[in-house]
C-alpha positions in Angstrom: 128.2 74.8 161.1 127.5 71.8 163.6 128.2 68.4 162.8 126.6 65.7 165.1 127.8 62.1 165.4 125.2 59.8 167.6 126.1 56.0 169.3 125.1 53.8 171.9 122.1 52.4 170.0 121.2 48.6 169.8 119.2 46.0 171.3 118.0 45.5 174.4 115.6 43.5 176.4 112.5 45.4 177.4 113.0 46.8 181.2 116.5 47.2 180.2 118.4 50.7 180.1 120.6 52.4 177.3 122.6 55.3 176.8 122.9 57.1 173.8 125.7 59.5 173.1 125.9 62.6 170.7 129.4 64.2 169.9 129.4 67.6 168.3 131.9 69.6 166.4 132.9 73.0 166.3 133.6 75.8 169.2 130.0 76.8 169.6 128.4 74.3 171.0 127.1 75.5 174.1 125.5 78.2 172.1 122.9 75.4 170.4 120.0 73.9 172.2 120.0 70.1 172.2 117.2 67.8 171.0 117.1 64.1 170.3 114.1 62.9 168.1 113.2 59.8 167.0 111.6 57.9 164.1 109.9 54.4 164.0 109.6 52.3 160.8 106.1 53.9 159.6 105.7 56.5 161.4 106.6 60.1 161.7 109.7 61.6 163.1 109.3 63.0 167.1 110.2 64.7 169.7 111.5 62.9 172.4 113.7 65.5 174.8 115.1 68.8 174.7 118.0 71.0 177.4 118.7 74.2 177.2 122.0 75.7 176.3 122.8 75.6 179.9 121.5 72.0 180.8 118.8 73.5 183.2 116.0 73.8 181.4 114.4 70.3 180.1 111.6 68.8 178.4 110.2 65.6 177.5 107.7 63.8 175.8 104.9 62.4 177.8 105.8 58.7 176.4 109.4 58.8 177.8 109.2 61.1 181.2 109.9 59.6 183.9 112.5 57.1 182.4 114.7 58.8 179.7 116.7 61.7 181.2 119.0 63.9 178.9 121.9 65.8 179.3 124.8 67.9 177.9 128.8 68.5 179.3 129.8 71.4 177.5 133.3 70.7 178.2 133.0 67.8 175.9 130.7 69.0 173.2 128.6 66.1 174.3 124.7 65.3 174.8 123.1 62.4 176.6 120.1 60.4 176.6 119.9 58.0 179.5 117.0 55.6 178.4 115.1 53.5 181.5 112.9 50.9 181.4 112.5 50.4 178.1 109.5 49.4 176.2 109.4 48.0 172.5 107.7 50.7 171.7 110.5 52.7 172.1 112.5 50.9 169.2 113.1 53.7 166.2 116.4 55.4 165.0 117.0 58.1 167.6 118.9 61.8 166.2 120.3 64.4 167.8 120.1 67.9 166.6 121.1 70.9 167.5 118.9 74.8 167.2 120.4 77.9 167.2 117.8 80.2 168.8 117.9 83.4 171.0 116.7 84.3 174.1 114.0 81.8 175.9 112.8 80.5 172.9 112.0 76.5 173.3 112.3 74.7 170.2 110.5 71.3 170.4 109.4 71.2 167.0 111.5 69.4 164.4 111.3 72.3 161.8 113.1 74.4 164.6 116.2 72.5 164.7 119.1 73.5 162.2 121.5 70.5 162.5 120.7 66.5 162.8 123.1 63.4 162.8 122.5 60.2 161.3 120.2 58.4 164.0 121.5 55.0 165.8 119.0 52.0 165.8 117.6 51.5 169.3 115.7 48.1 169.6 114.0 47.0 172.8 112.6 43.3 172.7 109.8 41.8 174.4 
């Protein structure tokens, strides 16, 4: 069982940056790939990054590469997402989640993750 606790949401000016932060419990948590989604009022939740177990495999979603990186510490049973240049289409309520999978296996769909938090509410004004 993985519990997931997100912050560092709120508003910003577009072209501004963020940081979000995701704090997990539990001993196991480099055994989870990391995701964060997000879900904009009307719209369906997506996928917005994913790392590996080990932090060296990632992925992104063509709307965010290039200015949102993730990343995990291990140590700390904590993922990232550093958020760049921000548009206001980026506002929605970002999650974290976590997927227990074996092997290779890249899970970028939301059905494939087994634990989410509660989102934070990131805003970016024009």
């Amino acid at each position: 069982q993985v519990q997931l606790v997100e912050s560092g949401g709120g508003l910003v000016q577009a072209g501004g940056s963020l940081r979000l932060s995701c704090v997990a419990s539990g001993r196991t948590f480099s055994s989870y790939f990391m995701g964060w989604f997000r879900q904009a009022p009307g719209k369906e939740r997506e996928f917005v990054a994913a790392l590996s177990r080990s932090g060296i495999r990632t992925y992104y979603a063509d709307s965010v590469k290039g200015r949102f990186t993730i990343s995990r510490d291990n140590g700390k049973n904590m993922v990232y997402l550093q958020m760049n240049s921000l548009k206001p289409e980026d506002t929605a309520v970002y999650y974290c989640a976590a997927a227990l999978v074996s092997g290779l296996r890249t899970p970028l769909l939301i059905n494939e993750y087994d634990y989410w938090g509660q989102g934070t509410q990131v805003t970016v004004s024009s």
